[in-house]
C-alpha positions as CSV (number, residue, x, y, z in Angstrom):
1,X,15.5,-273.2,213.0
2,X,18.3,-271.0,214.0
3,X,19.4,-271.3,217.6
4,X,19.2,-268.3,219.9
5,X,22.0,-267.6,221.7
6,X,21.2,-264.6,224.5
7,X,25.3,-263.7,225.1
8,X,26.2,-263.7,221.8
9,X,22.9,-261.4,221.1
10,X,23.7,-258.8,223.6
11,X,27.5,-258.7,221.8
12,X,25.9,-257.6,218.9
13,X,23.3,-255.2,220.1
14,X,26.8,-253.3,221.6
15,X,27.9,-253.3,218.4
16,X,24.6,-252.1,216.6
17,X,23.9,-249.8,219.1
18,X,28.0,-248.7,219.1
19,X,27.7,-247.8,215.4
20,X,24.1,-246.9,215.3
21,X,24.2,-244.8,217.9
22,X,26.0,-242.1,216.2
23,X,24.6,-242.7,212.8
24,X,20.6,-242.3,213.8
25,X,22.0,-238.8,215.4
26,X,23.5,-237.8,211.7
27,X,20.5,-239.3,210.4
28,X,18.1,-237.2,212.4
29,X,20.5,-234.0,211.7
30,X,19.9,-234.8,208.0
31,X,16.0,-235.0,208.3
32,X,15.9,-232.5,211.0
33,X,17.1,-230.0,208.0
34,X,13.9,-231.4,206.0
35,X,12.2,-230.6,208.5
36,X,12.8,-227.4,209.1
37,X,12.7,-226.6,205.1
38,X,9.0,-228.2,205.7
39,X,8.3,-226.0,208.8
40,X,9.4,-222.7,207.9
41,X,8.6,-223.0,204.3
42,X,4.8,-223.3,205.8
43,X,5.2,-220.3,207.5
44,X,5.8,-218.1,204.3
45,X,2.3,-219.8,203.1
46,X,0.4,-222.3,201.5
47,X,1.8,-222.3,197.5
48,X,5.7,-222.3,199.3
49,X,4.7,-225.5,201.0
50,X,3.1,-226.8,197.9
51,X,6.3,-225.7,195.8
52,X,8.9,-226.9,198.2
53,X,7.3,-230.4,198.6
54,X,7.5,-231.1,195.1
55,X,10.7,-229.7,194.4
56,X,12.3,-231.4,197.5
57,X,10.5,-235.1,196.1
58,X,12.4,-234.3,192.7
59,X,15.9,-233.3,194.9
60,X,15.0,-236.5,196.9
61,X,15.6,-238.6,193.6
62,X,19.0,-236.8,192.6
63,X,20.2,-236.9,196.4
64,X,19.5,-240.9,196.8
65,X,20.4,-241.5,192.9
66,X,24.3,-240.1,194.2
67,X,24.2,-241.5,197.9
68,X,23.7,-244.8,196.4
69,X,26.1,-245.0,193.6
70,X,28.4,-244.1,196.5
71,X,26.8,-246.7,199.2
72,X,29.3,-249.2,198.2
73,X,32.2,-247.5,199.9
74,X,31.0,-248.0,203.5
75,X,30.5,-251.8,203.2
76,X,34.2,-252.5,201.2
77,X,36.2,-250.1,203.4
78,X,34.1,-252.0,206.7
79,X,35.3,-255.2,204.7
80,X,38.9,-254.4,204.3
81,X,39.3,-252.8,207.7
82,X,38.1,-256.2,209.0
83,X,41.1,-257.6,207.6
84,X,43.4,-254.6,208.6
85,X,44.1,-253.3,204.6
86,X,44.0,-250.1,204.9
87,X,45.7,-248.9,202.3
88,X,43.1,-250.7,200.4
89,X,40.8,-248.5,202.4
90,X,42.4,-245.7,201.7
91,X,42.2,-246.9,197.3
92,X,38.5,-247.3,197.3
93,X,37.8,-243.9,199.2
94,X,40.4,-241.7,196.0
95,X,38.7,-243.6,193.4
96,X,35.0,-243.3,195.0
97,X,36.1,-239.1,194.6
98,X,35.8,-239.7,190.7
99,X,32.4,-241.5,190.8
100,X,31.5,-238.4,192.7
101,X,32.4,-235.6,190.6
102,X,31.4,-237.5,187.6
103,X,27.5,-238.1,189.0
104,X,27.8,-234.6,190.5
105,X,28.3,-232.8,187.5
106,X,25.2,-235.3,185.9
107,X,23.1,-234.0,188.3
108,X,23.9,-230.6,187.9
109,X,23.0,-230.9,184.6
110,X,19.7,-232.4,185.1
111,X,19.0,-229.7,187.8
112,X,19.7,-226.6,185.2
113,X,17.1,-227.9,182.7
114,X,14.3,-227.8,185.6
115,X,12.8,-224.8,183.9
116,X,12.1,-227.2,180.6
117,X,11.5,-230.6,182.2
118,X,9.2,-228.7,185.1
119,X,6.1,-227.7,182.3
120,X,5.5,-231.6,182.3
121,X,4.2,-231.2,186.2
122,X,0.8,-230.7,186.4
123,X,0.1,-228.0,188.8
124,X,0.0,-224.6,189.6
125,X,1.9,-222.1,188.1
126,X,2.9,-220.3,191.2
127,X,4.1,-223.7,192.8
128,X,5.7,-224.3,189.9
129,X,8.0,-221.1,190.2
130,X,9.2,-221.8,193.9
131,X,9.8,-225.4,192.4
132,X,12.4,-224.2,190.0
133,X,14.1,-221.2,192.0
134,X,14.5,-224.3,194.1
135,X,16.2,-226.6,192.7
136,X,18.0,-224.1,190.6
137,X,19.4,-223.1,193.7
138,X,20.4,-227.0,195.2
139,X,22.5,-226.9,192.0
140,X,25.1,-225.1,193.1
141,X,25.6,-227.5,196.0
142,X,25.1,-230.3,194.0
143,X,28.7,-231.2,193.8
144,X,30.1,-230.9,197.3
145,X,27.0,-232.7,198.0
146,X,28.5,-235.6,196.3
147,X,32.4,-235.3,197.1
148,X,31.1,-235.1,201.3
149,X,28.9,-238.5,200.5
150,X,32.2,-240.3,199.6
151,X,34.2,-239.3,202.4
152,X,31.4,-240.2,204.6
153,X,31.2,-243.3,203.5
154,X,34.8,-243.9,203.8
155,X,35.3,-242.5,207.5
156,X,31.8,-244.5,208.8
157,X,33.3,-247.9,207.1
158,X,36.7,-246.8,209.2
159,X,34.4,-247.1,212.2
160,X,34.8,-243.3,212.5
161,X,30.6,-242.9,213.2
162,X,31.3,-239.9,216.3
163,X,32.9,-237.2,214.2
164,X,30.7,-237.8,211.3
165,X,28.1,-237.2,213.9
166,X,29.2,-233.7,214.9
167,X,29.4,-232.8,211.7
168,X,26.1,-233.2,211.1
169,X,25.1,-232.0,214.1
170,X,26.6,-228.8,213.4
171,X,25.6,-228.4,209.8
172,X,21.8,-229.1,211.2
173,X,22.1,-225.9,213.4
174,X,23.5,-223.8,210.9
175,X,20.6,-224.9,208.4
176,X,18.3,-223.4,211.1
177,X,19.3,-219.5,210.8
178,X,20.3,-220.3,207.1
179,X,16.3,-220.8,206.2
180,X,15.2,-217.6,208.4
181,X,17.4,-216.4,206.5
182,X,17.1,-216.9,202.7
183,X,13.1,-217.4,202.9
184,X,12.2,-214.2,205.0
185,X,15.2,-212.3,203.9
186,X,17.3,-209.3,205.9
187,X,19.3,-206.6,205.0
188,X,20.6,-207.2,201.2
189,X,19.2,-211.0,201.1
190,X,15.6,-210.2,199.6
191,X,12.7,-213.0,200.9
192,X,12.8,-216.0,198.4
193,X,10.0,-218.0,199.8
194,X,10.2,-221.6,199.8
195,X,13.2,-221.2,197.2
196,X,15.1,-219.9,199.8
197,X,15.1,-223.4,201.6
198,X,17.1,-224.3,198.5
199,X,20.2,-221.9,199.1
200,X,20.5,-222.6,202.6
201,X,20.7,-226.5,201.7
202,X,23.4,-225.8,199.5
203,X,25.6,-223.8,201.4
204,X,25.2,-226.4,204.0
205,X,26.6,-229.1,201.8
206,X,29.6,-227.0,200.7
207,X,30.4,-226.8,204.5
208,X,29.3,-230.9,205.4
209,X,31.9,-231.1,202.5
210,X,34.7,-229.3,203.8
211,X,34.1,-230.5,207.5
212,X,34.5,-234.1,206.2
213,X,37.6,-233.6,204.2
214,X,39.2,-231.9,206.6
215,X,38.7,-234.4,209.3
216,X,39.8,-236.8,206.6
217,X,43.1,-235.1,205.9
218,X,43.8,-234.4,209.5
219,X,43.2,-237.6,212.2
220,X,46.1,-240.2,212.5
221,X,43.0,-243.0,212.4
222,X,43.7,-242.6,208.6
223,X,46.8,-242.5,207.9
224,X,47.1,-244.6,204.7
225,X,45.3,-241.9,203.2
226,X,47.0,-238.9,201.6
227,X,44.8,-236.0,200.7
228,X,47.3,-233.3,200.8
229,X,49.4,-235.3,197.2
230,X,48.0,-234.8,194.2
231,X,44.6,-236.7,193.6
232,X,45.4,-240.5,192.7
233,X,44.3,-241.2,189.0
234,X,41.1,-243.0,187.7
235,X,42.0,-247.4,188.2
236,X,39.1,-248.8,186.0
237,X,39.3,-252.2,188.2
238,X,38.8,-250.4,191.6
239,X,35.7,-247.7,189.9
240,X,34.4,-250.7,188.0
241,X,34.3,-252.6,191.5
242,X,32.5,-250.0,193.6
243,X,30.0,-249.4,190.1
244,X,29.5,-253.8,191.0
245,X,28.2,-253.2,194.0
246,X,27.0,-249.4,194.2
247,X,25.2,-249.2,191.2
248,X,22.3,-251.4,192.3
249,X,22.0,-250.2,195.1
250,X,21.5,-246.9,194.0
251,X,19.2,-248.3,191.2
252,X,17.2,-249.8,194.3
253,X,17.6,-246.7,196.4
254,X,16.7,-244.4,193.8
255,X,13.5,-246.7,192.8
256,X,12.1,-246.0,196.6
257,X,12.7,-242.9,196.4
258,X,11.0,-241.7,192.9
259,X,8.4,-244.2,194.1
260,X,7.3,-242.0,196.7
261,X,7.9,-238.7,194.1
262,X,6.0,-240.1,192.3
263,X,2.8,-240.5,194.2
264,X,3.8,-236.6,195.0
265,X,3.6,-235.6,191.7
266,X,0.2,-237.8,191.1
267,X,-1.5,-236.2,193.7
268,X,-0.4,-232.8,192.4
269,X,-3.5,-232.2,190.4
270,X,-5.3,-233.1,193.6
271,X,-4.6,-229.3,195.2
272,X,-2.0,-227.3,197.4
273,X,-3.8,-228.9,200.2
274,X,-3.8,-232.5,199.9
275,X,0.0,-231.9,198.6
276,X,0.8,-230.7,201.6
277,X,-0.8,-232.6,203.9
278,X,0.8,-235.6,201.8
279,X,4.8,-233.8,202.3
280,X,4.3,-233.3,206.3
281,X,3.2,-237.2,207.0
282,X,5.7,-238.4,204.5
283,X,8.1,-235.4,206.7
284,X,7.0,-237.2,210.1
285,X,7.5,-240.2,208.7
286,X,11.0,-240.2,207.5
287,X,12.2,-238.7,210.9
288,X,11.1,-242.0,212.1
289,X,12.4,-243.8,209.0
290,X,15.9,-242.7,209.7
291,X,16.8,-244.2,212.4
292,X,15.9,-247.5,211.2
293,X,18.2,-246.5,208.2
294,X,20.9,-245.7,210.1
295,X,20.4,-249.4,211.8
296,X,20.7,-250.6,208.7
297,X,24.0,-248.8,207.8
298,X,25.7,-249.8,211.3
299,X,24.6,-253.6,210.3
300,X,25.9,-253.2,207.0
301,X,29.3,-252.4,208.7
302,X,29.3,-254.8,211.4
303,X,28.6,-257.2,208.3
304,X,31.1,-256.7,206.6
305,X,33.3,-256.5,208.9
306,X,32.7,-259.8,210.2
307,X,32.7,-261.4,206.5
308,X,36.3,-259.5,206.3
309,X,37.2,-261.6,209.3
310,X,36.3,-264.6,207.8
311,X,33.4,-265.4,210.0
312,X,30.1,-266.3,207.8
313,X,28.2,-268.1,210.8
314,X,28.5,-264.9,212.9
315,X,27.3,-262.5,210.0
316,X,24.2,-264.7,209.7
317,X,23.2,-264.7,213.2
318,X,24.2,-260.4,213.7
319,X,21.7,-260.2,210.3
320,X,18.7,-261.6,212.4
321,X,19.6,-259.6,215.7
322,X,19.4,-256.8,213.5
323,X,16.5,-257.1,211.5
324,X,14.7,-258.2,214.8
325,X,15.7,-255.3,216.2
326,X,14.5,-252.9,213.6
327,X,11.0,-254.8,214.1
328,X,11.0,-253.9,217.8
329,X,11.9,-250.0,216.8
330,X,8.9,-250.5,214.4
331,X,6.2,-251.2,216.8
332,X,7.4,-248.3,219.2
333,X,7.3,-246.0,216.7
334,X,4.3,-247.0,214.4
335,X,2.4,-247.0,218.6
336,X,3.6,-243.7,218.8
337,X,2.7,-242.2,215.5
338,X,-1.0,-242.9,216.1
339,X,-1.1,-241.7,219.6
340,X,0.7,-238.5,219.2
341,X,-0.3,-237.8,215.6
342,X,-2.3,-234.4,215.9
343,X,0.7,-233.5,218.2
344,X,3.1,-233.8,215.0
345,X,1.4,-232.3,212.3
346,X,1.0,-229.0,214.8
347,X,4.0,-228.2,214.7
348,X,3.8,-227.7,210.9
349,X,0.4,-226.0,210.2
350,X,-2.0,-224.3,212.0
351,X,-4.2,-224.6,208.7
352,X,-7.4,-227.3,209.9
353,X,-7.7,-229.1,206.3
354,X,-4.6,-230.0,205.9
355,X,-4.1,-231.2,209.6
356,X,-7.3,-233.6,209.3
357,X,-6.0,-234.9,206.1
358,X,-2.1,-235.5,207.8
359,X,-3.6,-236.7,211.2
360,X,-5.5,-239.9,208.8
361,X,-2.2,-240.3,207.1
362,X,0.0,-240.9,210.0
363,X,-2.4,-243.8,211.0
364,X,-1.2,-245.4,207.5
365,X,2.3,-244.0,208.1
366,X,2.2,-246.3,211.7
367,X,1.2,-249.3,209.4
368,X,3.5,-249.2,206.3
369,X,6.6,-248.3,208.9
370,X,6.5,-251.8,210.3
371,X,7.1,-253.6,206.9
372,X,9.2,-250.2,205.6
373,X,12.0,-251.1,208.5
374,X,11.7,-254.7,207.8
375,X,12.8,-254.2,204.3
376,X,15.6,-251.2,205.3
377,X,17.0,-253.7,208.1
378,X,17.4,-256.9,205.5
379,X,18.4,-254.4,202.6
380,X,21.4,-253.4,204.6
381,X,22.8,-256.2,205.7
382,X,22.4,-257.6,202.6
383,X,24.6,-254.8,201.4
384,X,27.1,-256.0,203.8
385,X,27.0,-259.2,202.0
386,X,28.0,-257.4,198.9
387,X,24.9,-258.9,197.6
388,X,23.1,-256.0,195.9
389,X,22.2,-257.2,192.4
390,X,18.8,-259.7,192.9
391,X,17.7,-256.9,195.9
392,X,17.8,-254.4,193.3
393,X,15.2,-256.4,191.0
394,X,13.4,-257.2,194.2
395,X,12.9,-253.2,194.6
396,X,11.9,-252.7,191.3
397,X,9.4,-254.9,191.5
398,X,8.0,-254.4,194.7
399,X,8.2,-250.8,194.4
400,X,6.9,-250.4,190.8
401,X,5.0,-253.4,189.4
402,X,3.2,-253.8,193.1
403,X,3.5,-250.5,194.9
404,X,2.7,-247.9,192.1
405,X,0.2,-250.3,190.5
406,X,-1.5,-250.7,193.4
407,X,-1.6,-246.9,194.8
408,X,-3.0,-245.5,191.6
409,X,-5.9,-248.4,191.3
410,X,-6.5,-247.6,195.1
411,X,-6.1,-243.7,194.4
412,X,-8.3,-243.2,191.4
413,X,-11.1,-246.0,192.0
414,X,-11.6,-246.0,196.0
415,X,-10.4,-243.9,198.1
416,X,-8.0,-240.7,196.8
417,X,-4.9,-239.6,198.7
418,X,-5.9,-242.6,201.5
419,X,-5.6,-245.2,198.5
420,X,-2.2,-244.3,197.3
421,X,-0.5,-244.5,200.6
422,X,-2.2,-247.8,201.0
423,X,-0.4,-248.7,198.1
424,X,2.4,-247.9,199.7
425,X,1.9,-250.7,202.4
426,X,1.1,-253.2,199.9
427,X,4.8,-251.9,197.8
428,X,6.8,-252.0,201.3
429,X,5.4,-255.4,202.1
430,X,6.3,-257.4,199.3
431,X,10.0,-255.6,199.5
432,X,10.1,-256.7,203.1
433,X,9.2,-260.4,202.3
434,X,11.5,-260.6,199.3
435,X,14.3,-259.3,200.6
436,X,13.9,-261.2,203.8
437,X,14.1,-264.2,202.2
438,X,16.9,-263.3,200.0
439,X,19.2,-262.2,202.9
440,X,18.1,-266.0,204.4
441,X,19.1,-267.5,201.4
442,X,22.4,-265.6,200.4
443,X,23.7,-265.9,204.4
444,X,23.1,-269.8,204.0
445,X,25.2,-270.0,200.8
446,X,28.2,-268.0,202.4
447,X,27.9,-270.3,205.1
448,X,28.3,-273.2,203.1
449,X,31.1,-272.3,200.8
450,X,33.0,-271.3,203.9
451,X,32.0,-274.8,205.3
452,X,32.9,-276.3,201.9
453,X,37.1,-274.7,201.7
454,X,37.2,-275.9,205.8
455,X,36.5,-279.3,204.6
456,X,38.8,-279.2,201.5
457,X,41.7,-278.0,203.4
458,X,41.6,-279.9,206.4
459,X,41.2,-283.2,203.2
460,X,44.3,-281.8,201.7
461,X,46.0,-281.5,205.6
462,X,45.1,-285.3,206.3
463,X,46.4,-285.9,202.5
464,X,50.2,-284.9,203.8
């Protein structure tokens, strides 16, 4: 058993509070602008609800698909600052740009077909409609949306958390009068409905986009970066490095993510109500959710930053801090999800089914979120650890052999919309286990190689 050490544990709750901190704030901005989609959206009625929450499932899938073939860029710029290279830093960030606008423009794609790919959706035709004005609409922000992810990425592995913060902050409080705006209409802007939610998240991303960039191009903190020269040109080593470690982790991401979609869509044929009960817990939830994420982010960079130091031991031991911590958070929250749970669902419907059916759903929400942040906190500091291929198989698994098995055998034989998100619990679970122990194991054999080249070189010292 590993030793416990109380200083050295209060060190690195500073530093996973120091980067956290910041991050759950842009992590809550992000959600808060789900949230208020989810809110006002139910104010223009039942079938906008029902139309956003499946279209916002779908963007779900495209927005986590491009986030995590641009996750890698965090943990190797955290690694490289560690050792103080940061005109490596500054490399990974220009050739992450490409990745960007490539997957961007895939997306794109995918999003103009909606009104072909949608007919395979069984549900009703008006939901339908304010599904595809919706995501019709996202694809014009599509793009920015990817070129802002990769200078995120770059300025939080700089350690530059606060002014990513504001950012956010500020693009969540623009998102506010942007819905009013798009959904109800005024003056020349006719009332789009749920759709609208769609245009105001894509103006948003053109300005996270610019705000990012421009903070990029204009602190000294990065000054081996030079956005004002002409963009640097595509190195297949460097893309084919960040593709290494990204791209199964946005496999992985992406397979959580069209897990949950996909128990959206599968309940479609259920009806408008049990839809949108389903989209407000799962709303509710992921406010909560987020934080723990952003935990997980902030221990990905204060693991790789230790590993760029050269300190394995340390790594280990800030892993287990962190992933304890996240179980703490768990309990809080999964106590305060069943307590206040008719509180939250208020503020999104007045309507009494739907409220009875999202009040029973928080109580599994409070029980999956436990094992959920267990398998976000090991996941991301086992992205620290560059160590992203085996987790990826572990999510697949979990998520889709287990999870989705499991939900629809629930769903369909026992007990409906209650059986699937018991399914969930059962997916999360065996994530959290797997990965767990994979984060044990991959710490250990760091450890031991580092232990391994000590040895050899103080052999070859004595040697002389």
């Amino acid at each position: 058993m590993p030793r416990f050490y109380r200083r050295a544990a209060a060190t690195e709750l500073q530093h996973l509070t120091t980067l956290g901190g910041p991050l759950v704030v842009s992590n809550l901005a992000v959600v808060s602008m789900g949230v208020t989609d989810t809110i006002v959206a139910g104010r223009a009625g039942e079938v906008d609800l029902a139309g956003l929450a499946l279209g916002s499932s779908i963007w779900a899938v495209c927005a986590v698909t491009l986030l995590g073939l641009l996750a890698a860029v965090s943990p190797i710029v955290a690694h490289l600052r560690g050792s103080r290279d940061e005109a490596g830093c500054a490399r990974q960030f220009q050739q992450a740009l490409w990745i960007a606008m490539i997957g961007g423009l895939i997306i794109v794609g995918a999003l103009l077909a909606v009104p072909v790919w949608s007919q395979w959706i069984d549900t009703e035709e008006p939901v339908r409609h304010v599904m595809q004005q919706y995501l019709l609409a996202l694809a014009t922000g599509t793009l920015p949306f990817a070129l802002g992810a990769a200078a995120r990425g770059y300025c939080e592995g700089m350690g530059q958390v606060r002014p990513v913060m504001r950012i956010y902050l500020a693009a969540a409080l623009l998102n506010i009068p942007l819905d009013m705006l798009f959904v109800f209409g005024a003056g020349p802007i006719p009332a789009m409905g749920g759709a609208g939610c769609g245009w105001a998240t894509a103006l948003v991303s053109w300005a996270i986009a610019g705000a990012l960039f421009w903070h990029a191009g204009s602190d000294p903190v990065y000054r081996g970066l030079k956005l004002s020269t002409l963009p640097a040109r595509p190195h297949c080593p460097t893309q084919r490095h960040l593709l290494a470690v990204g791209l199964p982790i946005c496999i992985g991401a992406a397979s959580e993510v069209t897990f949950f979609a996909s128990l959206t869509v599968l309940l479609a044929s259920y009806g408008a109500t049990i839809v949108a009960a389903h989209q407000i817990s799962l709303n509710i939830g992921s406010i909560f959710y987020l934080v723990a994420l952003a935990l997980a982010q902030a221990l990905s960079i204060r693991v790789a930053q230790l590993l760029g130091q050269g300190r394995p031991r340390r790594a280990r031991f800030a892993s287990v801090v962190g992933v304890g911590c996240g179980l703490v958070y768990a309990l809080a929250t999964g106590a305060l999800l069943i307590s206040l749970r008719y509180l939250f669902v208020l503020a999104y419907t007045s309507n009494e089914d739907i409220i009875a059916v999202a009040a029973n759903l928080l109580l599994l929400c409070a029980a999956f979120q436990l094992v959920d942040v267990a398998q976000a906190m090991a996941w991301g500091a086992l992205r620290g650890y560059r160590d992203t291929r085996v987790p990826m198989y572990v999510q697949l698994f979990s998520y889709w052999l287990v999870g989705l098995t499991a939900a629809y055998w629930l769903g369909e034989n026992l007990w409906g919309v209650y059986g699937y998100w018991t399914g969930i619990c059962v997916g999360l679970g065996t994530a959290s286990i797997l990965l767990g122990l994979r984060l044990w194991h991959s710490s250990g054999k760091l450890i031991r190689q580092n232990r391994a080249r000590v040895d050899h070189s103080s052999a070859g010292t004595h040697s002389l």
